[in-house]
VODREN-77737 format. One record per residue: residue number from 0; x, y negated, z of N, C-alpha, C in turn; residue in three letters. Coordinates in steps of 0.2 Angstrom, whole numbers, m for minus. Each point is the difference from the previous one (the first is absolute). Layout:
! residues N
   num      nx      ny      nz     cax     cay     caz      cx      cy      cz   residuo
   NUM       X       Y       Z       X       Y       Z       X       Y       Z       ALA
...
***
This chain:
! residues 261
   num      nx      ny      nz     cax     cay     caz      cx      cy      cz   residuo
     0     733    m255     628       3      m6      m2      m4      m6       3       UNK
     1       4      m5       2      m6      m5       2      m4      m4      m6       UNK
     2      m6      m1       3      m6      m4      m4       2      m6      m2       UNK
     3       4      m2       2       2      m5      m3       6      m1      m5       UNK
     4       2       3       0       4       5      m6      m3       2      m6       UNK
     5      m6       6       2      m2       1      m6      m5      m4      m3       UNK
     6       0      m6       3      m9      m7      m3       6      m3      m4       UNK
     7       8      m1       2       3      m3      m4       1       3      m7       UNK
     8       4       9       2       0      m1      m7      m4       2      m5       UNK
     9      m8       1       6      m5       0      m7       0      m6      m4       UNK
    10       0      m4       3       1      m7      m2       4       0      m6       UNK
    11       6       1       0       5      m1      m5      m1       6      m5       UNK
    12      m2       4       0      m4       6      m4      m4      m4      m6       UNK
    13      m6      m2       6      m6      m3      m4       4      m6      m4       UNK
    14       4      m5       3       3      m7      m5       2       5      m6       UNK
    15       4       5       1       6       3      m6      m5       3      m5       UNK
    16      m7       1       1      m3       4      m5      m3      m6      m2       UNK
    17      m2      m5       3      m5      m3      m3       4      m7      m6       UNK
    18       7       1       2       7      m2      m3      m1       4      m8       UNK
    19       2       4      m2       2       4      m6      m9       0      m1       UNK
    20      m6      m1       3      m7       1      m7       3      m7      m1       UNK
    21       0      m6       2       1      m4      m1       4      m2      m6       UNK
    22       6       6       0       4      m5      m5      m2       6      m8       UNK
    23      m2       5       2      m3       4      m5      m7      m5      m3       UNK
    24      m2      m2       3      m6      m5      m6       2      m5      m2       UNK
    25       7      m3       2       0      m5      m3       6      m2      m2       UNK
    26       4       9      m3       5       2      m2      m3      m3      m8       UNK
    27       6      m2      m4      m1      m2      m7      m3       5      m3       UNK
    28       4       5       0      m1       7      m3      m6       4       0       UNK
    29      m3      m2       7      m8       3       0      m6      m6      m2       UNK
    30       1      m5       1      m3      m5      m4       3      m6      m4       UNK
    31       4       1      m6       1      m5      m5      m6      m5       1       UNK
    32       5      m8       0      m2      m6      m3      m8       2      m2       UNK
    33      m7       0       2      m6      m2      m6       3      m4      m6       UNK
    34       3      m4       0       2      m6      m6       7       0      m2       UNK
    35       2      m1      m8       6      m2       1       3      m6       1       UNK
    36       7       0       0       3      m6       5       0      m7      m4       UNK
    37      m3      m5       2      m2      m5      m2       7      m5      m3       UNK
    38      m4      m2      m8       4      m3      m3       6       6      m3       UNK
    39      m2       9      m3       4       2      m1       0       0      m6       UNK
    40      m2      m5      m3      m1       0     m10       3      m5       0       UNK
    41       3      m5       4       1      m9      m2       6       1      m3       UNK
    42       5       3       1       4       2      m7       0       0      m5       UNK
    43      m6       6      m1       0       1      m7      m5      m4      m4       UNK
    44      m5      m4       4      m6      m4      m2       6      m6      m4       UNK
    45       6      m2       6       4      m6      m3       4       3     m10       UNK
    46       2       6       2       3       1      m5      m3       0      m6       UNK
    47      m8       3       0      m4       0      m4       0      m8      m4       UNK
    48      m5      m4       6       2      m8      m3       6      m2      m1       UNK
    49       5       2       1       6      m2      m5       2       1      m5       UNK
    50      m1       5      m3       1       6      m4      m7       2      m5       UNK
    51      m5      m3       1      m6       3      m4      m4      m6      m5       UNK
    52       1      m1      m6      m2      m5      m2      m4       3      m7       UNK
    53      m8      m2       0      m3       1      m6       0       8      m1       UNK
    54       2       3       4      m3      10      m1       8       3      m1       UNK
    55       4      m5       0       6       4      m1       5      m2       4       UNK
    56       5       4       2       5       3       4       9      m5       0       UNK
    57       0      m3       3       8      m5      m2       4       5       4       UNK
    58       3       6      m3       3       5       2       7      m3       1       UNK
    59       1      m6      m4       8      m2       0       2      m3       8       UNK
    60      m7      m5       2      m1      m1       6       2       5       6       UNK
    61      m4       5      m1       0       5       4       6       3       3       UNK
    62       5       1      m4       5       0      m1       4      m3       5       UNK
    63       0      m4       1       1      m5       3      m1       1       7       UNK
    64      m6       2       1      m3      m1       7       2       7       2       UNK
    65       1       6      m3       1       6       3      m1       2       4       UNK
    66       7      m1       6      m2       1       5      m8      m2       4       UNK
    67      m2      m5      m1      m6       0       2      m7       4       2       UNK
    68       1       1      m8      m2       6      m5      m2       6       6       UNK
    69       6       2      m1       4       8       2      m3      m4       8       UNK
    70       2      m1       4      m1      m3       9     m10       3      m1       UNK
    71      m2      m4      m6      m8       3       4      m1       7      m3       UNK
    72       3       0      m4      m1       9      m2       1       6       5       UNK
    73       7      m4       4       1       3       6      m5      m1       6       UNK
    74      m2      m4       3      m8      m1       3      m4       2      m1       UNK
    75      m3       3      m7      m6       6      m1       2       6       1       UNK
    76       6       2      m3       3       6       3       0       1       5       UNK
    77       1      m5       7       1       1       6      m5      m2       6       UNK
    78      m6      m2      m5      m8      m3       2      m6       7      m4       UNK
    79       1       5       1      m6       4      m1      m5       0       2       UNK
    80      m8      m2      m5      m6       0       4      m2       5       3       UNK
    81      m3      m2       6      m3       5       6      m5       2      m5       UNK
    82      m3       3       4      m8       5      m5      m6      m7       4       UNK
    83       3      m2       8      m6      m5       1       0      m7      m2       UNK
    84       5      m1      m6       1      m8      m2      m7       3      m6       UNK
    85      m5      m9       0      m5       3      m3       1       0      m7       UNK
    86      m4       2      m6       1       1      m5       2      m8      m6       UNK
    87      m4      m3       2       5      m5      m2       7      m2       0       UNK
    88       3       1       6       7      m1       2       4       5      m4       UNK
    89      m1       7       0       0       4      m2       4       1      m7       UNK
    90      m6      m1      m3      m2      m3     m10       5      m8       1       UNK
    91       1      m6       1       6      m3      m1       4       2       1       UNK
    92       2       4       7       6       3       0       3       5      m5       UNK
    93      m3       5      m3       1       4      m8       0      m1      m4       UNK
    94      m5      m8      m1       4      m4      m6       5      m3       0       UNK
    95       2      m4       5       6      m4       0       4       5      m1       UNK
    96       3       5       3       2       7       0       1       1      m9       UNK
    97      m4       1      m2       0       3      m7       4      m5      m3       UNK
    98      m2      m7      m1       3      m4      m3       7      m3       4       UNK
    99       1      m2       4       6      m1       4       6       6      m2       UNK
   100      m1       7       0       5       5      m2       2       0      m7       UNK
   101      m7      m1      m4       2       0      m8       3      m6      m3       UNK
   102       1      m6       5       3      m5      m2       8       0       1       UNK
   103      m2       3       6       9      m1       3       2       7      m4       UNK
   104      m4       5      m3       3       4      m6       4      m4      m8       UNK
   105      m4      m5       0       1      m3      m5       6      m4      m1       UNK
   106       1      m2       5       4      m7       3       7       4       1       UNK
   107      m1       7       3       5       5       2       5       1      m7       UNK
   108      m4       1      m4       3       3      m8      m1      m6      m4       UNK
   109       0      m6       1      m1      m6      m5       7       0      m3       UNK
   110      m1      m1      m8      m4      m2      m4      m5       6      m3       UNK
   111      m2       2      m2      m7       6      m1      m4      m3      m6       UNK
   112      m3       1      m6      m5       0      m4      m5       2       3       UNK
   113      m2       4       3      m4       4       0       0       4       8       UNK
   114      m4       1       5       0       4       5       1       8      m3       UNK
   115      m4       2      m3       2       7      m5       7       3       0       UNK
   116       5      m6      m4       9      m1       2       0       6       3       UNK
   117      m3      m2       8       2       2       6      m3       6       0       UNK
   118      m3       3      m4      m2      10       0       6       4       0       UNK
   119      m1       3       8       7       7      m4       0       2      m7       UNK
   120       9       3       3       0       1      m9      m3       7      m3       UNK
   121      m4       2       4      m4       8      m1      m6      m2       2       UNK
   122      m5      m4      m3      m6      m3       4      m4       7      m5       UNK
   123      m7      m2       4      m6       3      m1      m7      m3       0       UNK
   124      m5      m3      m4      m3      m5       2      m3       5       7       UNK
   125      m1      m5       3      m8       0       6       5       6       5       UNK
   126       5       2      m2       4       5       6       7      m3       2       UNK
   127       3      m2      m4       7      m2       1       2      m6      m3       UNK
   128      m1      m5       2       1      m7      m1       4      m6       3       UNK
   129      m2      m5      m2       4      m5       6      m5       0       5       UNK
   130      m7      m2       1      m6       0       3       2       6       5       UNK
   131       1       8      m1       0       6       4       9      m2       3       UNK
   132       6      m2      m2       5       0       1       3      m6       4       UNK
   133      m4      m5       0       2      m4       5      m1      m1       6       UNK
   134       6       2       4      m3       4       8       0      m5       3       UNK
   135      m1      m2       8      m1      m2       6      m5      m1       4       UNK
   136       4       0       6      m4       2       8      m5      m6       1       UNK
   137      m4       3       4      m7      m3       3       0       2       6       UNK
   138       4      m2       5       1       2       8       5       5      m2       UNK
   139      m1       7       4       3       8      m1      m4       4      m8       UNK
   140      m2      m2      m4      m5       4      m6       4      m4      m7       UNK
   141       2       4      m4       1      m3      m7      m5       1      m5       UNK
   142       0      m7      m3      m6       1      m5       5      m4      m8       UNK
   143      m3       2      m4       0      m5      m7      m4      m4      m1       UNK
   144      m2      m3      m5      m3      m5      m2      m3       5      m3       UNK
   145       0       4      m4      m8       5       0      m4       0       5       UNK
   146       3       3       6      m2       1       6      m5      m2       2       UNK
   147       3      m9       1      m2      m6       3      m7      m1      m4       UNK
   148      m1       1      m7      m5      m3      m5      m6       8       2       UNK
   149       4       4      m1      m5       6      m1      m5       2       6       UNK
   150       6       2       4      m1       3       6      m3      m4       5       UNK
   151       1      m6      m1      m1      m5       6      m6      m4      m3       UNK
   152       2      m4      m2      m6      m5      m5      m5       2      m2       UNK
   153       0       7      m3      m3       2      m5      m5       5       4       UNK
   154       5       4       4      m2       4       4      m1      m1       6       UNK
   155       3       2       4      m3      m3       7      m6      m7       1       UNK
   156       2      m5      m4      m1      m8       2      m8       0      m7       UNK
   157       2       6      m4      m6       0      m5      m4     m10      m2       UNK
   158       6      m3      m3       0      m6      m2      m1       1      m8       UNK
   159      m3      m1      m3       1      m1      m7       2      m6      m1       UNK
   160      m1      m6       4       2      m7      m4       9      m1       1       UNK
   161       2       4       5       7       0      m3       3       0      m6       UNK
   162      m3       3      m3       4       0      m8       1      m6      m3       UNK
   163      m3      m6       5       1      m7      m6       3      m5       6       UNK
   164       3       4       5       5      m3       7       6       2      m1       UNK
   165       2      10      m2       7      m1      m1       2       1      m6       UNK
   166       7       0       1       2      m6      m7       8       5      m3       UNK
   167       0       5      m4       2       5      m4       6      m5      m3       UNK
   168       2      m6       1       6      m2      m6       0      m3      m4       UNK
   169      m5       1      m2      m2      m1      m9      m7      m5      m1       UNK
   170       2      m2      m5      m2      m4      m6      m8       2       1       UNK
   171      m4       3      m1      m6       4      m1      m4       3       7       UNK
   172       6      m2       6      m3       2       7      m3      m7       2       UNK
   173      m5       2       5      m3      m6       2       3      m5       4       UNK
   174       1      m5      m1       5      m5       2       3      m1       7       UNK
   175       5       2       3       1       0       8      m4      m7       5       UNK
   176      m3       0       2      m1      m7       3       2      m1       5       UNK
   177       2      m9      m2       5      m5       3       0      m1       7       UNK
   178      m2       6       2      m3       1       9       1       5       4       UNK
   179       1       1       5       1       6       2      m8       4       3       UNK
   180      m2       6      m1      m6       1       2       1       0       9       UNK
   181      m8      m3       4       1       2       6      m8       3       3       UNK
   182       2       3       4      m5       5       3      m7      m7       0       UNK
   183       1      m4       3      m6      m6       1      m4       0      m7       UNK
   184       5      m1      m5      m2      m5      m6      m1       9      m7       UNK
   185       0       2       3       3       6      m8      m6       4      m1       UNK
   186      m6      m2       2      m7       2      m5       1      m8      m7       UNK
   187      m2      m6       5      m1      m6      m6       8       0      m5       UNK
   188       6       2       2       4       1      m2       1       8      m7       UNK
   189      m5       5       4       1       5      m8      m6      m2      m2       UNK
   190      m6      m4       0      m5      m1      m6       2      m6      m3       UNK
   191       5      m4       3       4      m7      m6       3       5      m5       UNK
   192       5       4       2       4       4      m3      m7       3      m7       UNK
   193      m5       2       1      m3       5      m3      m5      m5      m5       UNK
   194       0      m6       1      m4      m3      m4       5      m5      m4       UNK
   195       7      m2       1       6      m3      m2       1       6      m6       UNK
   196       0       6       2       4       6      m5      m5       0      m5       UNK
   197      m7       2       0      m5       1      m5      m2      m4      m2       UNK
   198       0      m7       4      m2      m7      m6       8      m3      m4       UNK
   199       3       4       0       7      m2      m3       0       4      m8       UNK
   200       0      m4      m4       0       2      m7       6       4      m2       UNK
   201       7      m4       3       5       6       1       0       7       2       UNK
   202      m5       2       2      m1       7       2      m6       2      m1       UNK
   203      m6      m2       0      m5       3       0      m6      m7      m5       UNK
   204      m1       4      m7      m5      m5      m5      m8       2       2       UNK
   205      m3      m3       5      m9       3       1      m4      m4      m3       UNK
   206      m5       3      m5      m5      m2      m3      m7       6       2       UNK
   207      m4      m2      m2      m7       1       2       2       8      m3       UNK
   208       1       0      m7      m3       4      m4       7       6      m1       UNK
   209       6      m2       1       7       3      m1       3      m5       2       UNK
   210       5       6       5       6      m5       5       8       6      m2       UNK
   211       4      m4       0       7       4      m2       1      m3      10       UNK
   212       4       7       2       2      m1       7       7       2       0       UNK
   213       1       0       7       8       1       2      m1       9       0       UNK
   214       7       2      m2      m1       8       3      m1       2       3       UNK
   215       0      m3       7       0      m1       9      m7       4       2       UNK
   216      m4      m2      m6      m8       3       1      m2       5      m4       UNK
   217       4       3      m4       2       6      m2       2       6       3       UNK
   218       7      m3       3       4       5       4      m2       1       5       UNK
   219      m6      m4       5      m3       1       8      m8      m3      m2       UNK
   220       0       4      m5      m7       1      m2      m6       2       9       UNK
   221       3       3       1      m3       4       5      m1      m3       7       UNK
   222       4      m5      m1       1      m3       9      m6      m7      m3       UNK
   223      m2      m2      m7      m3      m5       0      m8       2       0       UNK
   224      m1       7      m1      m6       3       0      m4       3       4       UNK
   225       3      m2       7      m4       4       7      m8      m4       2       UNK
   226       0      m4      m3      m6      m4       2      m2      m1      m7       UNK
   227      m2       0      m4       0       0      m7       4       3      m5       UNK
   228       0      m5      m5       3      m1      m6       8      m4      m2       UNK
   229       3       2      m3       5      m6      m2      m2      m7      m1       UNK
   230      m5       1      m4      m2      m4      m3      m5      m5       6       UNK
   231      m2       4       5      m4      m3       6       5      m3       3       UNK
   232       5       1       3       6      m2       3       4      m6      m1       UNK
   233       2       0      m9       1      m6      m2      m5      m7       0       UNK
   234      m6       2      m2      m6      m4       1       0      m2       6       UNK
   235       2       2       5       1      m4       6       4      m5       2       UNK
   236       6      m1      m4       3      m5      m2       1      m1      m6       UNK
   237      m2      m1      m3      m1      m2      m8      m4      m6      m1       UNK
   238       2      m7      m1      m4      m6      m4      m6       5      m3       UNK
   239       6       2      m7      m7       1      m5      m1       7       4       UNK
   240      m6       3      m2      m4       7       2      m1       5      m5       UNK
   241       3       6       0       0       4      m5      m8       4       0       UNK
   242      m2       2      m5      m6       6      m2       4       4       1       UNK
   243      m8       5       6       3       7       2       3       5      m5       UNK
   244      m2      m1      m6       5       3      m4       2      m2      m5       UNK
   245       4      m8       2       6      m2      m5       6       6      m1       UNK
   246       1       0      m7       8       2      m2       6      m2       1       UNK
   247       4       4       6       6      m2       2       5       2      m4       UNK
   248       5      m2      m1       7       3      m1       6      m5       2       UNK
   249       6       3       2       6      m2       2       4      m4      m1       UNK
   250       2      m5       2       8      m3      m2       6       3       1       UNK
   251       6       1      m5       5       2       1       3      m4       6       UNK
   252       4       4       4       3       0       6       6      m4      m2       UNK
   253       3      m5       3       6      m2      m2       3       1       9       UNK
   254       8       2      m2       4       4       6       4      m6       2       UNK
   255       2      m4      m7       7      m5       3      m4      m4       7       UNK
   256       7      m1       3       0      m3       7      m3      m8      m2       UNK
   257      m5       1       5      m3      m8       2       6      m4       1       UNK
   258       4      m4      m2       6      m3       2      m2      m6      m3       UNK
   259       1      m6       5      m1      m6      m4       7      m2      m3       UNK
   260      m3      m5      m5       8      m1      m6       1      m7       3       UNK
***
């Protein structure tokens, strides 16, 4: 073969290999986004301020906006965190998540007393719920709103101050706030959340010597106790300071829907 032949199509060999490593690194697929896509909460951040007034839900509103609603619910399902978005992005994105689905649950079946309503009609606490029963995608993977709170939050994201960010429906949950959370801002955003929820007399009475709490620190005893006590936990956000062994006991749970009148 002449040499000038073969210099060429080594040439075009070498271009076509060094073509395909090229497009394999910076193929979406082998490297997802570091970050998600910018401004992908301003939806939900607006509907929030529209719609969130004083700790409760203008669900008639909502209503209204629907499709809106439904449009970013669709965006989360179709925006899956990479494993390399960092952990703050992460944690807003499973909160908005959590809350964005259980509203557009609401809003879906309005009018409702009650999220409970929405229990199959053969529930089972803690197995077979509205929380286990209401499905939807996160990319290709189906999850519930169990899922989202247990598995992810709780699990993977090992957050405990989630419990006073998402927001169950109800009257007794800790208040949804009138913001959407974002990866930049959502440490200074769960400890407002966490000092807003225990200095609120609505849910949680603390005195030095005996405090009545939410049954939130009952139920997820365990997630408040990794580094202390309950009781050390709350002190970290607590005005007043509890004795290491003041006397707790619980406030009844009220279910009815957060709705404003």
């Amino acid at each position: 073969m002449n040499p000038t032949k073969i210099a060429s199509a080594l040439t075009a060999a070498i271009a076509l290999a060094s073509f395909f490593t090229l497009a394999a690194f910076t193929s979406p697929e082998s490297h997802p986004a570091p970050t998600p896509p910018a401004n992908m909460h301003s939806s939900w951040n607006e509907l929030l301020q529209g719609h969130m007034h004083d700790g409760l839900v203008d669900y008639k509103g909502l209503v209204k906006e629907k499709d809106k609603l439904h449009a970013y619910c669709k965006s989360l399902s179709s925006t899956p965190p990479a494993d390399n978005w960092s952990k703050n992005d992460q944690l807003a994105f499973w909160i908005n998540t959590y809350n964005a689905f259980t509203v557009q649950l609401i809003v879906d079946n309005y009018p409702v007393k009650s999220i409970k309503d929405l229990n199959p009609s053969v529930s089972v606490p803690l197995v077979h719920t509205v929380w286990t029963s209401t499905k939807f995608n996160i990319g290709d993977k189906e999850y519930s709103l169990d899922d989202v709170e247990n598995k992810v939050l709780r699990g993977k994201l090992d957050e405990p101050r989630i419990h006073f960010a998402i927001n169950c429906a109800s009257i007794s949950c800790p208040p949804l706030r009138n913001e959407a959370f974002t990866g930049e801002r959502v440490q200074e955003q769960l400890d407002d959340q966490a000092r807003k929820f225990i200095n609120n007399p609505n849910y949680n009475r603390v005195s030095k010597d005996k405090s009545e709490l939410s049954k939130i620190f009952s139920w997820f005893s365990g997630d408040f106790k990794k580094q202390g006590t309950v009781i050390d936990f709350i002190n970290q956000y607590s005005k007043v300071k509890m004795d290491a062994n003041a006397e707790l006991s619980y406030m009844n749970y009220d279910w009815n829907l957060n709705e404003q009148k």
